[in-house]
DRENROLO-296773 format. One record per residue (C-alpha): residue number from 1; residue in one letter; chain; x, y, z. Coordinates in steps of 0.1 Angstrom, whole numbers, plus 5000, padded with zeros to 4 digits. Example, Ala and Ser with C-alpha at 12.3 -4.5 7.8 and 13.67 -1.06 7.14 Angstrom:
! DRENROLO-296773
VEXFI  pos  code  unit  c1  c2  c3
VEXFI  1  A  A  5123  4955  5078
VEXFI  2  S  A  5137  4989  5071
This chain:
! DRENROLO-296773
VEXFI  pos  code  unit  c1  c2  c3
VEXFI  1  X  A  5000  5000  5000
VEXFI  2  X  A  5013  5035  4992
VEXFI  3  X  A  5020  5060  5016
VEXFI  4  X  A  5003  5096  5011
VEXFI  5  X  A  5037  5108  5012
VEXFI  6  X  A  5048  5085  4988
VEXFI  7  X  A  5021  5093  4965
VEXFI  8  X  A  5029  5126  4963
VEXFI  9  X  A  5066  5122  4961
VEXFI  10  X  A  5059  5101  4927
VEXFI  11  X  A  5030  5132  4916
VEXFI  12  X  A  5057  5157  4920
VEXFI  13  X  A  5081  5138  4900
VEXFI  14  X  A  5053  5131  4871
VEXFI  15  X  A  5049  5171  4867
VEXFI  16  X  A  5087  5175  4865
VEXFI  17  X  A  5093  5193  4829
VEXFI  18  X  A  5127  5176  4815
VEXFI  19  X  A  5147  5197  4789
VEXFI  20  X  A  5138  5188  4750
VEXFI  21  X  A  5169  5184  4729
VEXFI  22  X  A  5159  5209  4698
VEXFI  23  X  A  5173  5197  4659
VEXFI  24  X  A  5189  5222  4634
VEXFI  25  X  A  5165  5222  4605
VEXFI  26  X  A  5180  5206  4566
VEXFI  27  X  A  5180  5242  4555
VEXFI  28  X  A  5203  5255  4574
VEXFI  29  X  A  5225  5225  4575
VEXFI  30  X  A  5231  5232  4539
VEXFI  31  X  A  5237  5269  4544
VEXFI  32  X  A  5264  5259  4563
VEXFI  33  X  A  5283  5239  4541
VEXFI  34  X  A  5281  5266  4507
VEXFI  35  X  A  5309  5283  4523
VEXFI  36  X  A  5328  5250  4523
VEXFI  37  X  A  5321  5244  4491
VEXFI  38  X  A  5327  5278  4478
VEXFI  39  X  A  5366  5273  4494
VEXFI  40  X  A  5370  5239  4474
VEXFI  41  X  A  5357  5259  4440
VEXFI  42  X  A  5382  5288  4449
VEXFI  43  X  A  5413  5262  4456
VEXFI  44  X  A  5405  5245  4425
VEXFI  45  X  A  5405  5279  4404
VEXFI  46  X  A  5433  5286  4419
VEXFI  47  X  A  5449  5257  4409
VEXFI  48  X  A  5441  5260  4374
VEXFI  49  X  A  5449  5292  4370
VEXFI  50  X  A  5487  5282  4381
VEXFI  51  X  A  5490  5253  4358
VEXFI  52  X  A  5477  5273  4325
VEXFI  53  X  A  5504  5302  4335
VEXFI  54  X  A  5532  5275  4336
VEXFI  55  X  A  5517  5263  4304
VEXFI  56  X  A  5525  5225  4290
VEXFI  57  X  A  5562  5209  4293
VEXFI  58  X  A  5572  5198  4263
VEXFI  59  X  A  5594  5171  4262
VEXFI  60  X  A  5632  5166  4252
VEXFI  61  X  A  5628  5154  4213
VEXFI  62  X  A  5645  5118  4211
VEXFI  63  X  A  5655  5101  4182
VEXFI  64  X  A  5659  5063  4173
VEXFI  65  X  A  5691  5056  4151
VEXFI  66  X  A  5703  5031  4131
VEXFI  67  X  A  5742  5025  4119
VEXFI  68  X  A  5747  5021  4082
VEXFI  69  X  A  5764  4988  4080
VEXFI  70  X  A  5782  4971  4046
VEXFI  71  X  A  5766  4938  4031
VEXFI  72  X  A  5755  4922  4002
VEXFI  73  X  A  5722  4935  3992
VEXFI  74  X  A  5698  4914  3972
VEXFI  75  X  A  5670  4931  3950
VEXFI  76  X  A  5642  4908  3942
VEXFI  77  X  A  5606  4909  3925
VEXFI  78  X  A  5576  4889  3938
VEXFI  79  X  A  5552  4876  3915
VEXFI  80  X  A  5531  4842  3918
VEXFI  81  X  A  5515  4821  3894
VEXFI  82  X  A  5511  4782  3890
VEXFI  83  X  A  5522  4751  3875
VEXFI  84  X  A  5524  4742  3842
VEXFI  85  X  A  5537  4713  3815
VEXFI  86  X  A  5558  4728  3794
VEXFI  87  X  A  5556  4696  3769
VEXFI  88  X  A  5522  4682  3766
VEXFI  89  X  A  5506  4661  3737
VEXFI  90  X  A  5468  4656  3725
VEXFI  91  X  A  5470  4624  3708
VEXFI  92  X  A  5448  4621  3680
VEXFI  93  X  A  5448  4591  3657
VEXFI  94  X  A  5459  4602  3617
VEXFI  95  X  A  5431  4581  3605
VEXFI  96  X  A  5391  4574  3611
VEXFI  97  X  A  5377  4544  3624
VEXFI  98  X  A  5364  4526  3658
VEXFI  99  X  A  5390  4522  3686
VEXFI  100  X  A  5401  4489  3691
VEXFI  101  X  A  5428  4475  3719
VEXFI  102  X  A  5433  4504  3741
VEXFI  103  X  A  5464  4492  3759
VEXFI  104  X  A  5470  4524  3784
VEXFI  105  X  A  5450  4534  3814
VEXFI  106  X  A  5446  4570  3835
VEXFI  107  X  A  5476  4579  3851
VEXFI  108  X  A  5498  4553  3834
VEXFI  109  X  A  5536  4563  3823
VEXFI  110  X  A  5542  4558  3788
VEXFI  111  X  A  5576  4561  3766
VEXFI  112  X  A  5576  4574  3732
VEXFI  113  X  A  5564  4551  3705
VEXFI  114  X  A  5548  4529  3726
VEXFI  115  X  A  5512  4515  3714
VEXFI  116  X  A  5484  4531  3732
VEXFI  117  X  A  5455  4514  3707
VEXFI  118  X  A  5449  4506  3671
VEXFI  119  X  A  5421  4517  3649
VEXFI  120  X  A  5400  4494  3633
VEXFI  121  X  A  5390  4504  3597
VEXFI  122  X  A  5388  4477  3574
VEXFI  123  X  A  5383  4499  3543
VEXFI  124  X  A  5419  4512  3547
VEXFI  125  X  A  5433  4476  3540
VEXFI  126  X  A  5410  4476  3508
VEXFI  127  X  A  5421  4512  3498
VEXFI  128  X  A  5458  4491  3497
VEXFI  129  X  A  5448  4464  3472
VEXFI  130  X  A  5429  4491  3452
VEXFI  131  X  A  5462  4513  3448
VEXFI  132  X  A  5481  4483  3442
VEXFI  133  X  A  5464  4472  3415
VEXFI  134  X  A  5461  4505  3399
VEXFI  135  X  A  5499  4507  3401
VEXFI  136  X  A  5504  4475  3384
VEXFI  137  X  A  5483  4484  3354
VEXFI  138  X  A  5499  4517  3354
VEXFI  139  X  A  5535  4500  3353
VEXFI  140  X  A  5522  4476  3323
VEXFI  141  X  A  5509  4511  3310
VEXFI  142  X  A  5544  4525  3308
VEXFI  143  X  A  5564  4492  3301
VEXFI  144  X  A  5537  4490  3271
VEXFI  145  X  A  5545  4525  3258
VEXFI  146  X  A  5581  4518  3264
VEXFI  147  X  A  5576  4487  3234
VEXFI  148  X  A  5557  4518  3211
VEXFI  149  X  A  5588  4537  3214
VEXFI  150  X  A  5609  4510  3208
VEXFI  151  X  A  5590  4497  3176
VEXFI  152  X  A  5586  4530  3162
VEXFI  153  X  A  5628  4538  3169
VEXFI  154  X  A  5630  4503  3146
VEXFI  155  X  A  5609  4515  3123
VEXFI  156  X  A  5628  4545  3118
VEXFI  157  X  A  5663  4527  3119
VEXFI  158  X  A  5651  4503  3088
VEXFI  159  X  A  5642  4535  3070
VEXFI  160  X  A  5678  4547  3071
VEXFI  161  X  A  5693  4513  3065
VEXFI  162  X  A  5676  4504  3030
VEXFI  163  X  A  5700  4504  3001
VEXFI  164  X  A  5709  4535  2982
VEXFI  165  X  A  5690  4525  2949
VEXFI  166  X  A  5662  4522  2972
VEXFI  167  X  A  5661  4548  2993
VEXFI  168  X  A  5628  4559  3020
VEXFI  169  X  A  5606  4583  3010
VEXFI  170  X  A  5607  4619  3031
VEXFI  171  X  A  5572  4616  3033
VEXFI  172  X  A  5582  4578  3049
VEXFI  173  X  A  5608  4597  3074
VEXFI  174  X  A  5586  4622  3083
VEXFI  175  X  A  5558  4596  3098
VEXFI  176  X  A  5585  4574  3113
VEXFI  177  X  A  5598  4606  3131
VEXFI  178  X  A  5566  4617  3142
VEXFI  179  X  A  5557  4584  3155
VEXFI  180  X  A  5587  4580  3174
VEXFI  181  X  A  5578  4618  3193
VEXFI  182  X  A  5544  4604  3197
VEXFI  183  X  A  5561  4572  3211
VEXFI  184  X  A  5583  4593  3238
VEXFI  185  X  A  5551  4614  3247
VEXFI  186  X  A  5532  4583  3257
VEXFI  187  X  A  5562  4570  3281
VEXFI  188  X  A  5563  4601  3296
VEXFI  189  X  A  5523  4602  3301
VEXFI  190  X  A  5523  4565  3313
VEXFI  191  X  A  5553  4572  3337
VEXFI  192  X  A  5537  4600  3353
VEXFI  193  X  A  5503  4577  3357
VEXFI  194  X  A  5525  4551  3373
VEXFI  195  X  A  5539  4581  3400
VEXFI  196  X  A  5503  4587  3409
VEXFI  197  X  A  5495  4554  3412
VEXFI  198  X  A  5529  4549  3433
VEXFI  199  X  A  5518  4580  3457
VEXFI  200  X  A  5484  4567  3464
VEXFI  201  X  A  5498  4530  3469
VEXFI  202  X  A  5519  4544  3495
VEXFI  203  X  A  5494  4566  3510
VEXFI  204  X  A  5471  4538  3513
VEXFI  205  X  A  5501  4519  3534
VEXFI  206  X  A  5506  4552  3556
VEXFI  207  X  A  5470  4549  3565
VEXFI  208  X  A  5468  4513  3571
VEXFI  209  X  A  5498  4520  3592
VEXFI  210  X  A  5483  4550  3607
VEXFI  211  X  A  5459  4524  3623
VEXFI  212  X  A  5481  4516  3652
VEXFI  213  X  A  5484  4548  3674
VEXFI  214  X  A  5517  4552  3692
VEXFI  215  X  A  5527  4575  3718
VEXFI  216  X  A  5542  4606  3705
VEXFI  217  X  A  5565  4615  3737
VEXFI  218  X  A  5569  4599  3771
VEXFI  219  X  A  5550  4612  3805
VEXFI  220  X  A  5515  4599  3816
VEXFI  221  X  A  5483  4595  3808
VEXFI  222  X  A  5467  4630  3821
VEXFI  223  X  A  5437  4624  3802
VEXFI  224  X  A  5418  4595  3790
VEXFI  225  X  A  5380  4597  3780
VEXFI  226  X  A  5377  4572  3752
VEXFI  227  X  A  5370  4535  3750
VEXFI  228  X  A  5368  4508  3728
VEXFI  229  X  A  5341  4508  3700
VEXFI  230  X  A  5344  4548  3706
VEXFI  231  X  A  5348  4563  3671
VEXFI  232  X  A  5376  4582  3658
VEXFI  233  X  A  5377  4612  3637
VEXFI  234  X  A  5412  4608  3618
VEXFI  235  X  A  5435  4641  3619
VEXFI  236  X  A  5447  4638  3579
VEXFI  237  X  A  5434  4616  3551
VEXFI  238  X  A  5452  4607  3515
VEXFI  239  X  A  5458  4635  3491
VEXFI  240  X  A  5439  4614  3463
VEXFI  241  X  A  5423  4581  3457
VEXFI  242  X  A  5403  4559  3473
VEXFI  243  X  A  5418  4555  3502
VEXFI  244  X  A  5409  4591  3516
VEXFI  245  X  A  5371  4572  3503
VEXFI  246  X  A  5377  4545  3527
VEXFI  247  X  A  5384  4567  3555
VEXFI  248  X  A  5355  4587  3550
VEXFI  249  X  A  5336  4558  3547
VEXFI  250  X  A  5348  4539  3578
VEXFI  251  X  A  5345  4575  3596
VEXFI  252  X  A  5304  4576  3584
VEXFI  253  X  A  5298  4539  3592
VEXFI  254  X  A  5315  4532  3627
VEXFI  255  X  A  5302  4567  3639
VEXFI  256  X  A  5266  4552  3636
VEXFI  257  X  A  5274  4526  3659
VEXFI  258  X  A  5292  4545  3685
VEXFI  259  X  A  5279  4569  3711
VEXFI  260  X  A  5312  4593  3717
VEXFI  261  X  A  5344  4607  3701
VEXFI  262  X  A  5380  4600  3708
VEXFI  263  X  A  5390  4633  3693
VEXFI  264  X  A  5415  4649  3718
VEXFI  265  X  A  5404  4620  3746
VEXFI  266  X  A  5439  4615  3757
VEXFI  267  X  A  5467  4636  3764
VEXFI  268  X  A  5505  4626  3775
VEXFI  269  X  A  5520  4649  3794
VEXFI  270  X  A  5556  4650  3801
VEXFI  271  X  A  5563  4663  3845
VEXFI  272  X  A  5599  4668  3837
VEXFI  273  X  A  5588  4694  3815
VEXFI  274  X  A  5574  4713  3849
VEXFI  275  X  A  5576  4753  3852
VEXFI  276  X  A  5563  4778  3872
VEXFI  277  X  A  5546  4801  3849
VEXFI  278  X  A  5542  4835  3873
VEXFI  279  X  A  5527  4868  3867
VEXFI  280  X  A  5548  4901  3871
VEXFI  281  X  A  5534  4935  3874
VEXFI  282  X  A  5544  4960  3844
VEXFI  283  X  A  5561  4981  3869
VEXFI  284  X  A  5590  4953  3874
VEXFI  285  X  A  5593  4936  3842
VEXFI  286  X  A  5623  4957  3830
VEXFI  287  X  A  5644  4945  3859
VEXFI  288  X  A  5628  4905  3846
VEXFI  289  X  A  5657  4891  3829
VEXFI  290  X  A  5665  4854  3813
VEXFI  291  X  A  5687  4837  3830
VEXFI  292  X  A  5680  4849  3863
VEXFI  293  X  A  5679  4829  3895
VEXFI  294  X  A  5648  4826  3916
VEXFI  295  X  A  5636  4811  3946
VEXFI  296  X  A  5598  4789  3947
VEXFI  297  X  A  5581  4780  3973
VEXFI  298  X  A  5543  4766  3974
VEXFI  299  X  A  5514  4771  3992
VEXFI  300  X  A  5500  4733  3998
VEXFI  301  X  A  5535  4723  4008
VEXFI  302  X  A  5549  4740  4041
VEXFI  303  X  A  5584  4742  4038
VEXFI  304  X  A  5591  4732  4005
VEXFI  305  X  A  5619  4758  3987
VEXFI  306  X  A  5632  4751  3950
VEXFI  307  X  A  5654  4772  3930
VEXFI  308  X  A  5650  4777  3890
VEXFI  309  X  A  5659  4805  3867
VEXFI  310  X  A  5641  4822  3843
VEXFI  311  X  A  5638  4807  3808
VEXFI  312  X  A  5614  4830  3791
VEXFI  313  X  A  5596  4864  3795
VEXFI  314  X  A  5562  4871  3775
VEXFI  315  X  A  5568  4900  3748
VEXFI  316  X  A  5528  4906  3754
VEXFI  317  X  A  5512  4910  3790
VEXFI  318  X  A  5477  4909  3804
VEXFI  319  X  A  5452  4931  3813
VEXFI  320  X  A  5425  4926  3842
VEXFI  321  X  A  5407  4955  3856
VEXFI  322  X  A  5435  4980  3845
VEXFI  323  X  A  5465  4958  3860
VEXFI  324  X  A  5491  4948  3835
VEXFI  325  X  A  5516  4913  3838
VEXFI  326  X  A  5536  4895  3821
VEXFI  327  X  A  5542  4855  3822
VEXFI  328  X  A  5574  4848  3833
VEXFI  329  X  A  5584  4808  3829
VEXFI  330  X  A  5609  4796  3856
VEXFI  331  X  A  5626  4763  3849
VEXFI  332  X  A  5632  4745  3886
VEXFI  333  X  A  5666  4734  3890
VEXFI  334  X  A  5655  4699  3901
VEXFI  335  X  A  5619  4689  3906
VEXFI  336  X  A  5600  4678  3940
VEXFI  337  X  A  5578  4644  3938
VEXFI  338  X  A  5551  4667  3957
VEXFI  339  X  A  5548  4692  3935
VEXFI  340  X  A  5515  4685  3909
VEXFI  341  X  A  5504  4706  3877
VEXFI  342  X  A  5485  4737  3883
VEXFI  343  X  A  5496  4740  3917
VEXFI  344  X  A  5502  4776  3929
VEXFI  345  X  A  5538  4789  3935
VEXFI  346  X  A  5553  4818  3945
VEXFI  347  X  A  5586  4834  3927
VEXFI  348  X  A  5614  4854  3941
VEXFI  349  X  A  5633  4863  3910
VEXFI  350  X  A  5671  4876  3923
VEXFI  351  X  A  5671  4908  3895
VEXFI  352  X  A  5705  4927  3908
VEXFI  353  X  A  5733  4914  3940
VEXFI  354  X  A  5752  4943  3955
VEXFI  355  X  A  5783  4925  3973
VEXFI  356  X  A  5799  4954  4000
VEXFI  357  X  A  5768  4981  3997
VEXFI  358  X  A  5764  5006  4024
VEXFI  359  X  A  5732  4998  4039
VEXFI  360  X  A  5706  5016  4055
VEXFI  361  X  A  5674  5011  4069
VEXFI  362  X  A  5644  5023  4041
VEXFI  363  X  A  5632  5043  4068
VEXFI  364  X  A  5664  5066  4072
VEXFI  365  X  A  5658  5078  4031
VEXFI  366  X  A  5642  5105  4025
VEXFI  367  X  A  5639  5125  3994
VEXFI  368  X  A  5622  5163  3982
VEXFI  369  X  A  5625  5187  3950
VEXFI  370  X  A  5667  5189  3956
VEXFI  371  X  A  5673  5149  3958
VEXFI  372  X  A  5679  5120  3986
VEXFI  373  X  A  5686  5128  4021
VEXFI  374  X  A  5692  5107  4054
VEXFI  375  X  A  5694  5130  4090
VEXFI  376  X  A  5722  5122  4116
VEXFI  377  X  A  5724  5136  4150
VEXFI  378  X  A  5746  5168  4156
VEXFI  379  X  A  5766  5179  4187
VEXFI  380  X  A  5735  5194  4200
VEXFI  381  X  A  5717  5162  4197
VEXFI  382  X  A  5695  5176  4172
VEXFI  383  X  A  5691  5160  4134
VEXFI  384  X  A  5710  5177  4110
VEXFI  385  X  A  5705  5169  4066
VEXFI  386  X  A  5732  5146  4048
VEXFI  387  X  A  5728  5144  4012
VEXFI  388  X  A  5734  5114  3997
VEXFI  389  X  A  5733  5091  3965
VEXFI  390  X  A  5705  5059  3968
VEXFI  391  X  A  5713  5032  3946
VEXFI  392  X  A  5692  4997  3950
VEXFI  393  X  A  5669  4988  3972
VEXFI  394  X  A  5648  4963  3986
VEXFI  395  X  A  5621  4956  4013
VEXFI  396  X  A  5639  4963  4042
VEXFI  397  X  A  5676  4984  4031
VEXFI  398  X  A  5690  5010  4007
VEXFI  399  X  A  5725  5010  3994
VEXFI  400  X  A  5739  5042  3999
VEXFI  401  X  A  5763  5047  3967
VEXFI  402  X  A  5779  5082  3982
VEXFI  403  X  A  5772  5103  4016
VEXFI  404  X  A  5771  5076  4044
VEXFI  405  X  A  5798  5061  4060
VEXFI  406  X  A  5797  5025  4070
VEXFI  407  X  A  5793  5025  4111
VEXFI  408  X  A  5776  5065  4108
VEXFI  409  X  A  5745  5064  4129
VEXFI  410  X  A  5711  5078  4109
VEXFI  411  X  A  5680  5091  4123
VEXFI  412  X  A  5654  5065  4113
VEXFI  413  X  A  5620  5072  4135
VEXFI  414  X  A  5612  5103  4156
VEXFI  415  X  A  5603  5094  4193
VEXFI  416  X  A  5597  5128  4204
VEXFI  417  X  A  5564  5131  4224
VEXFI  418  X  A  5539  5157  4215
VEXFI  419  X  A  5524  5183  4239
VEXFI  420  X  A  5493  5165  4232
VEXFI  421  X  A  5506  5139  4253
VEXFI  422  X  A  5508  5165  4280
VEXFI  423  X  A  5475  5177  4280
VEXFI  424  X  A  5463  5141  4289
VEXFI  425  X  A  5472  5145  4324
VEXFI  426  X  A  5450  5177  4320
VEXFI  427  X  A  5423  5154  4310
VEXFI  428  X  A  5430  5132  4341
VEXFI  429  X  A  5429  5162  4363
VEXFI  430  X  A  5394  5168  4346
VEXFI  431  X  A  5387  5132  4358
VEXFI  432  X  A  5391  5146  4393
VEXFI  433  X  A  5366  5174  4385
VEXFI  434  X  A  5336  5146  4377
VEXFI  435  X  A  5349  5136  4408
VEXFI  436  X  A  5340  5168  4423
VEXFI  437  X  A  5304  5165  4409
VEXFI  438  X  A  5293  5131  4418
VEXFI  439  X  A  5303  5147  4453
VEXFI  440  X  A  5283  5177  4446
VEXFI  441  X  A  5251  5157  4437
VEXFI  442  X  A  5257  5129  4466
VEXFI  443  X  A  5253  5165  4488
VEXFI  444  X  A  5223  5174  4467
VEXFI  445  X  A  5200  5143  4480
């Protein structure tokens, strides 16, 4: 139970006021900071200010250098192209008629002369007994007119041997010598019919022998599209009788019964007879010359260098699209199992070898209205103009024919930085700055 004084004890303490703690208001939080800010902004000014007085440093100018050394220099021209057979043959038979025996196959070696099929065509073997009997009755022609001529030259000789008191006639001498001329005219004529007779006799043989097709060099069999009972469309014919008939004839007949031509169906072609047939740009032609060494390498076989030298040079080039080349044939020196027809290839051709040039690096060369210059580095470090005389050249050097001295140093790049490169600490210092603003909007919230 509570006391009365208690009670009031506990009353007064429930009317005791307590002292409230009172909070700055936002507004004038942030009135307070603006002259904080305001320092920062004036620090910063202040700052900037300085630096753009001073004004960029620009950097000591340095200079990469290169000593002119003495070598051989080797000019070359790059060209590419593929390869070719030189020596290559279409075979097509001389005469017409089915193909029989076909004795080769695809990718078979051959040597020359050796049967690859015969032709059959048997008109060609009557076309022989034809001419031969035309030439037999044309040799009885002339061995008859021979016996005219002889009778009539007996004729004449009895005229002149008759006695004196019985002389011949003029009239008599005059027919005997006339016969006589006509006589020598018709052993002329039948002689002359014998020599056609003779031509086509042999012509006929020539075709009958024409029948057997032989290889006309030695390589391999590249291409082969015909078979047997394919028909054959003969190359030539006989000048004159009938055997260029019989070829024709064999030609119409056997055609009817086959389905496809032989003509140009097989080619020989001869790999020793490789080259690399490349294309070289107008611009570098002159410096092309036969005889000239050159270095090929291919681009299905890593690894893989040959040498050659150049054993022709087109006198006419090629244009595609307004670019101008010119073949170039490049006999290898020895030839690589690997390498196939109508691979591709890629030439160095050696055009000029300077043994003791002074070289320098491309880059050092320079050249304006007055000539060719290189720069080499003074006392003062700074590059100073040397005149000089450039003779060859390739990729990477030029020789340096009068001006440089081998082991002289020459200016070949500029290394210098640019006051650009200066300001890009300016641009980190403006980094700072968006600093500065995210700051300024974190505050803003």
């Amino acid at each position: 139970m509570i006391e009365p004084d208690e009670m009031a004890a506990q009353l007064d303490g429930a009317t005791t006021v307590r002292p409230v703690k009172t909070r700055t208001p936002r507004r004038k939080r942030r009135n307070m900071l603006l002259p904080v800010l305001a320092l920062v902004l004036v620090i910063a000014a202040v700052a900037f200010a300085v630096w753009a007085a001073r004004g960029p440093k620009t950097a000591a100018a340095k200079y990469s250098t290169a000593q002119a050394t003495k070598d051989t220099l080797v000019v070359s021209v790059s060209a590419s192209g593929n390869i070719v057979v030189k020596n290559e043959k279409a075979v097509q038979p001389e005469v017409s008629g089915t193909v029989k025996s076909l004795k080769v196959k695809l990718g078979q070696r051959v040597k020359k002369g050796q049967i690859l099929y015969t032709i059959s065509n048997p008109d060609l073997t009557t076309a022989i007994i034809n001419a031969r009997g035309q030439r037999r009755q044309a040799d009885q022609g002339v061995q008859r007119a021979k016996i005219s001529l002889l009778q009539a030259q007996q004729a004449r000789d009895a005229l002149d041997s008759r006695p004196a008191n019985n002389p011949a006639s003029d009239t008599d001498i005059s027919i005997a010598d006339k016969q006589i001329a006509a006589a020598e005219t018709g052993v002329a004529a039948a002689e002359d019919s014998y020599s056609a007779a003779d031509v086509s006799y042999q012509a006929a043989k020539d075709d009958a022998a024409n029948r057997t097709v032989r290889a006309p060099i030695s390589g391999y069999i590249t291409t082969l599209s015909l078979e047997e009972g394919d028909s054959a469309s003969g190359s030539s014919s006989a000048s004159n009788g009938s055997s260029s008939n019989a070829a024709a004839a064999a030609s119409s007949s056997s055609s009817s019964s086959s389905s496809s031509s032989s003509s140009g169906s097989l080619v020989i072609s001869d790999f020793s007879s490789m080259l690399a047939r490349v294309q070289v740009n107008e611009a570098d032609l002159p410096n092309v010359k036969i005889g000239q060494k050159a270095s090929l390498t291919f681009d299905a076989i890593d690894g893989l260098q040959l040498t050659g030298k150049v054993v022709q040079v087109a006198l006419t080039g090629t244009n595609s699209q307004g670019v101008v080349t010119y073949d170039v044939d490049i006999k290898p020196t020895s030839l690589d199992k690997r390498v196939k027809p109508n691979m591709s290839v890629n030439a160095a051709i050696t055009t000029a070898v300077k043994p003791n040039a002074v070289l320098v690096p491309n880059a050092a060369v320079k050249s304006d209205t007055t000539g060719s210059y290189v720069q080499v580095l003074g006392s003062d470090g700074t590059p100073q103009r040397v005149d000089v005389t450039a003779g060859a050249s390739n990729d990477t050097y030029t020789e340096i024919v009068e001006g440089v001295a081998e082991g002289q140093s020459v200016v070949t790049v500029n290394l210098s930085q640019s006051s650009s490169s200066s300001r890009s600490g300016f641009g980190a210092m403006g980094g700072g700055g968006g600093g500065a603003r995210m700051m300024f909007g974190g505050g803003g919230k």
